[in-house]
C-alpha positions in Angstrom: -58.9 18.6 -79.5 -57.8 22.2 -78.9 -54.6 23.8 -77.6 -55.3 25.7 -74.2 -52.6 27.4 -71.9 -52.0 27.0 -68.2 -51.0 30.4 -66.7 -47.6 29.5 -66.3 -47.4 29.4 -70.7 -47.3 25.5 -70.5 -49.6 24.2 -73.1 -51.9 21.1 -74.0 -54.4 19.6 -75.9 -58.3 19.4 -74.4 -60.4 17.1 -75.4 -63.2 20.0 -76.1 -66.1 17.0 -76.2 -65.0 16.8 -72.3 -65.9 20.2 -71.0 -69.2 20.5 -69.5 -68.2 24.2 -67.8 -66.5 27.0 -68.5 -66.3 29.7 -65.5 -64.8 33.1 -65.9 -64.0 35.0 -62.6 -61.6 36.2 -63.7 -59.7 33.5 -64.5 -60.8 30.9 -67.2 -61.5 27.5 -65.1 -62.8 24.6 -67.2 -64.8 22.0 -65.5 -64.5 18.6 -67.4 -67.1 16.0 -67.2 -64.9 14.3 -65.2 -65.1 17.1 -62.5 -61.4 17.8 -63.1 -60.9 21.0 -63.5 -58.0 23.3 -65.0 -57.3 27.4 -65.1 -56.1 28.6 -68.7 -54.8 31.5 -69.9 -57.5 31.6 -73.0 -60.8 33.6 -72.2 -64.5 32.2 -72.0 -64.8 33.3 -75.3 -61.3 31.9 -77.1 -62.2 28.1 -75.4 -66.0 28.4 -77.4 -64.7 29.7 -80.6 -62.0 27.7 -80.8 -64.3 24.7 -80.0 -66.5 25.9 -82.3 -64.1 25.9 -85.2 -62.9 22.4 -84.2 -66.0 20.8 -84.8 -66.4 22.3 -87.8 -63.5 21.0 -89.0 -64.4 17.7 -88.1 -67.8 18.0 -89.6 -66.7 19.3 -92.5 -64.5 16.1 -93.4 -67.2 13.5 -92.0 -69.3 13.0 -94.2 -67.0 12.9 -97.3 -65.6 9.1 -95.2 -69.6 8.3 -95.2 -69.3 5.2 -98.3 -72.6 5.8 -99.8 
């Protein structure tokens, strides 16, 4: 999940595994696989990085739960 802001400063959490496009014109508008779609105040460029960094986190911590 990452935090993303609506451009009137509200924010909430994304389900980042859910976005299938990001459009920037010049608004950010993220398309989810859904085909719901919202505008946020974060740039192209903040939504992958902070995606990016999620799932790192979450693969960093996965395979220490693997029992082996």
């Amino acid at each position: 999940m990452i935090l993303v802001h609506r451009l009137d400063g509200s924010q909430f959490y994304l389900n980042s595994d859910q976005i299938e496009t990001i459009e920037a014109n010049p608004d950010t508008v993220l398309t989810l696989s859904s085909q719901r779609k919202f505008v946020v105040r974060e740039s192209a460029r903040e939504i992958i990085d902070d995606v990016v960094a999620y799932r790192r986190r979450v693969f960093a911590v996965g395979p220490h739960l693997v029992d082996r």
